[in-house]
N, C-alpha and C positions, 0 to 999 in steps of 0.2 A: 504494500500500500504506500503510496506516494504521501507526503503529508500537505503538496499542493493541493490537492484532493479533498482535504478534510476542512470540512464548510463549518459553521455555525447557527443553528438553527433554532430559530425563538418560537415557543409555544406557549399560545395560551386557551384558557378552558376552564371546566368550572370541574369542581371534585364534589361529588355530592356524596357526604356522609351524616349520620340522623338526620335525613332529612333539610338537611343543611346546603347550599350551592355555594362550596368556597372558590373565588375565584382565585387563577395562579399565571404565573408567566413564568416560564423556564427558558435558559438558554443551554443548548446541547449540543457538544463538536459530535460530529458524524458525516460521513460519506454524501448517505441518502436521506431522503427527507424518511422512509421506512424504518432507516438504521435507528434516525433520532425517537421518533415516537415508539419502537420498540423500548430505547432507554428510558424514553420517560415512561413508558406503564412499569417497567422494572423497577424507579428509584422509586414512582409513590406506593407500589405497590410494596414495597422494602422498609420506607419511611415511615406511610400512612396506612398502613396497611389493604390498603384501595384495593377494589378489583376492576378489572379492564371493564365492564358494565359502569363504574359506578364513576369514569372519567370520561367525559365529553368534554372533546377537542374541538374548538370553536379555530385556532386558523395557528397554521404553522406559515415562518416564511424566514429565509434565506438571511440571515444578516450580513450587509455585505463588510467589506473588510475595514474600510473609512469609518465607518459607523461604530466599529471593534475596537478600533483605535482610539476614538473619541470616547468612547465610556472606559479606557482604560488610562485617557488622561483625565479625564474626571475622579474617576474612581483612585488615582492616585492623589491630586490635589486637596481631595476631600480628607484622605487619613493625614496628607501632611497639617494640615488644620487641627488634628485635634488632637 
């Protein structure tokens, strides 16, 4: 596997447990858009103990690399702050 290859993919959707719809955003490195949402039923079902029924995926989508960078200088700027 190439690691040009290996994209970033942001998911969001709602986890409905008691009865409850938590909403979530994830972001997940993987290949394919398949690869990632396989991960994601794996961590909440690990996490949250979820099952694939009780996660509804409202819209997965490609982050592109510019965008990566920019929340990684953010997300840096932000810990030197405090």
């Amino acid at each position: 596997m190439n690691l040009s290859q290996v994209k970033v993919f942001q998911i969001k959707g709602d986890l409905r447990k008691g009865g409850e719809n938590l909403p979530f955003h994830k972001e997940i490195r993987a290949v394919k858009k398949e690869d990632a949402l396989q991960t994601l039923y794996a961590e909440m079902g690990s996490k949250h103990k979820a099952r694939r029924f009780e996660i509804k995926v409202r819209s997965i989508e490609e982050v592109s690399t510019e965008s990566q960078e920019q929340s990684l200088e953010q997300a840096s700027s932000e810990s030197e702050e405090s």
